[in-house]
C-alpha positions in Angstrom: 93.7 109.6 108.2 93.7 112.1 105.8 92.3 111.4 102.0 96.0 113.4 100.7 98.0 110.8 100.7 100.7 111.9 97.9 101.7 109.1 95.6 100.7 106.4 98.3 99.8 102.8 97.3 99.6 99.7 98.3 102.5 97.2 96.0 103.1 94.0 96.9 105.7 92.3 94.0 105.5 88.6 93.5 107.3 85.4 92.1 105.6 83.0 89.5 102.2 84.6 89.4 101.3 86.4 86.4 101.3 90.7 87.1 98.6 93.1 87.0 97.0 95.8 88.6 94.2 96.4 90.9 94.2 100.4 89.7 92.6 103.1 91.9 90.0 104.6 94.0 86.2 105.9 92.9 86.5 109.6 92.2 83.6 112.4 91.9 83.4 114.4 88.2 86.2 112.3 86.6 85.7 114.0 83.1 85.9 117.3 84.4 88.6 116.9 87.1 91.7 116.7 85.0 94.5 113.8 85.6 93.4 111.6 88.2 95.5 111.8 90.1 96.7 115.5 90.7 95.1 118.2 92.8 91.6 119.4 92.3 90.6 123.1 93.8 89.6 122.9 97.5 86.2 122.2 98.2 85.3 120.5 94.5 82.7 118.8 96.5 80.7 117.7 100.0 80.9 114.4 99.5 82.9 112.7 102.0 84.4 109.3 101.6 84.1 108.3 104.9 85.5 104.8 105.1 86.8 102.6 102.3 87.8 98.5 102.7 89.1 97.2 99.8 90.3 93.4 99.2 92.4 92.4 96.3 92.0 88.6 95.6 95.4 87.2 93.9 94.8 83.7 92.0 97.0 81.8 89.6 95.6 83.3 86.6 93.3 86.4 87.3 92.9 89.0 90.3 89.5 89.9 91.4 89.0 93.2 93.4 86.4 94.4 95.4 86.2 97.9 97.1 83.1 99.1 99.4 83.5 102.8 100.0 81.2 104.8 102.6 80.2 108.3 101.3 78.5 111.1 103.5 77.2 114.0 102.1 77.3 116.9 104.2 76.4 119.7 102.1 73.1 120.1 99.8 71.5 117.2 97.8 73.7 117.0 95.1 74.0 114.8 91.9 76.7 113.9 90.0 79.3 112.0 87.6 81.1 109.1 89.7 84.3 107.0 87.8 86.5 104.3 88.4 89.9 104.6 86.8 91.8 102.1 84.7 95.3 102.7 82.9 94.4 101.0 79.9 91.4 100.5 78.0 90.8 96.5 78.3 92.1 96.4 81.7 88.6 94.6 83.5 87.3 91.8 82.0 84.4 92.4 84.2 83.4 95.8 86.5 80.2 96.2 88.0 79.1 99.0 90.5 76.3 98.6 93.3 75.1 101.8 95.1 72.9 100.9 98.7 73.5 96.9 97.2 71.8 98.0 94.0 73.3 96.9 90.5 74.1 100.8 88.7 74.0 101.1 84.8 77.9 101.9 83.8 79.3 103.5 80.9 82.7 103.9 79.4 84.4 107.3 79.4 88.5 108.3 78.3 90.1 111.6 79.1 93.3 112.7 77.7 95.8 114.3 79.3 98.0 117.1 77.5 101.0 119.2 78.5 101.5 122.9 78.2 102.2 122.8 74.4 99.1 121.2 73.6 100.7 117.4 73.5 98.8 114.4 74.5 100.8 112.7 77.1 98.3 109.6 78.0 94.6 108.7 78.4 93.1 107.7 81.0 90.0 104.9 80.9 87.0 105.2 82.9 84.0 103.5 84.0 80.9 105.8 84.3 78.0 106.3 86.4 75.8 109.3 88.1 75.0 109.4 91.1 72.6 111.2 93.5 74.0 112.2 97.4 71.1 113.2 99.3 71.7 116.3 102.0 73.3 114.7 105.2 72.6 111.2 104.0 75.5 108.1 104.3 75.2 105.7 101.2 77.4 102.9 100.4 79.3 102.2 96.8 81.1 98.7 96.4 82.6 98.4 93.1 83.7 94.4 91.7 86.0 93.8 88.6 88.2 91.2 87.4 91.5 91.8 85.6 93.3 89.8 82.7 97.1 88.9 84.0 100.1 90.5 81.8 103.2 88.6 82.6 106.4 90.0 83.2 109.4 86.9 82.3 113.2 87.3 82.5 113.8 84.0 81.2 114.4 83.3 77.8 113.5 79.8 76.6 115.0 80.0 73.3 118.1 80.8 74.9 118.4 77.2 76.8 116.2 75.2 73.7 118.8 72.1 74.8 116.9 71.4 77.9 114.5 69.3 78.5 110.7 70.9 78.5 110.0 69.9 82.0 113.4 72.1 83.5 112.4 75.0 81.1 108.9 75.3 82.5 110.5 75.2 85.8 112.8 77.9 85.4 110.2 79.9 83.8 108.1 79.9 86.4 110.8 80.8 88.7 111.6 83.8 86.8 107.9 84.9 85.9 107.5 88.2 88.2 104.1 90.3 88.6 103.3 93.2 90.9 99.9 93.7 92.2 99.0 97.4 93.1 96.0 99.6 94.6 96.2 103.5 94.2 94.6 105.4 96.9 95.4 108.8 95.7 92.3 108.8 93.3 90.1 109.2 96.4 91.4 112.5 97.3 89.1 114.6 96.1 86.1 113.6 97.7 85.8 116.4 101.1 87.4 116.3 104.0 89.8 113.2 106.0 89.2 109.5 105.4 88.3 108.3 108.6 89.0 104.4 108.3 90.8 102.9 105.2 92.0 99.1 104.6 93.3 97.3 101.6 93.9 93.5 101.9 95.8 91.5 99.7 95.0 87.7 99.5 96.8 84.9 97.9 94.2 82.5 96.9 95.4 78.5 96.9 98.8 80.3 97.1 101.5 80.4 100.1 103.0 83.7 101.3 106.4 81.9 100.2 104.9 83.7 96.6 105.3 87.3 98.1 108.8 88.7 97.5 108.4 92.1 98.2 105.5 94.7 99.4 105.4 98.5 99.9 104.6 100.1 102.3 
């Protein structure tokens, strides 16, 4: 399977569950890389992402994701910046990164992203944290974070004040839509072709009557 995988990523769009976003892979020098998610130069690094398993619990109120990535390193011992996007700033209410099942110290990081004329276009947040890939070594990295729902409503209770509370809750639930997403193209810069690569979504105390559309 090979790590450049254009704008691929996993979407699944739900009914009456609040929306959010499970945001993207780990990616090697964030700060100095540019935009996340656009090409580096060939051969930014000989780190390999081997095989990545990610699994993106959906409850009624929060999402909790948890992605282990295997990395091979098959050039020289190298060390470096490793970073975990988010879109915006207080996306994870909770993030934590274990190298070899070790807890890692992280950091906060932003990098802005301008056009041609000099013009910020958008900032991306990141969660820090450096990391040593020994020469011809396979280590593991599993990142875990929680996310804050943002709901996305087309019903308009002021519009309908004359019914009773009961039937507007009702119909706002039935109207409340959320999409739950995981980016893979932030992986692409590690070297080389992914060689295994899963993301699982699961609805927790949910049915899969809740899932009203999913790409790809």
């Amino acid at each position: 399977m090979s790590r450049y995988l254009g704008f691929l990523f996993a979407l699944v769009l739900f009914a009456s569950i609040p929306s959010n976003r499970a945001d993207s892979d780990v990616a090697p020098n964030p700060m100095t890389g540019g935009w996340p998610i656009s090409p580096y130069e060939d051969g930014s690094t000989d780190v390999r992402m081997v095989e990545e398993d990610v699994i993106v619990r959906i409850y009624a109120d929060s999402i909790v994701t948890v992605g282990s990535f295997s990395m091979r390193n098959e050039g020289e011992t190298v060390t470096m910046e490793v970073g975990f996007p988010f879109f915006y700033q207080n996306d994870p209410i909770r993030f934590r990164v274990f190298v070899d099942g070790r807890p890692i110290k992280v950091r906060d990081g932003q990098k802005e992203d301008s056009d041609p004329a000099g013009r910020k276009r958008w900032t991306i947040y990141w969660k820090l944290w450096d990391m040593t890939f020994p020469r011809g070594e396979t280590c593991a990295i599993r990142v875990e974070y929680k996310t804050k729902p943002l709901e996305s409503i087309f019903f308009r209770r002021g519009e309908y004040a004359s019914l009773p509370a009961d039937a507007l809750d009702s119909l706002q639930q039935a109207t409340t839509i959320g999409t739950v997403e995981y980016t893979l193209e932030t992986g692409k810069q590690w070297k080389g072709i992914l060689d295994r690569c899963r993301v699982s979504f699961e609805l927790i105390r949910m049915s899969d009557a809740n899932v009203k559309d999913h790409w790809p």
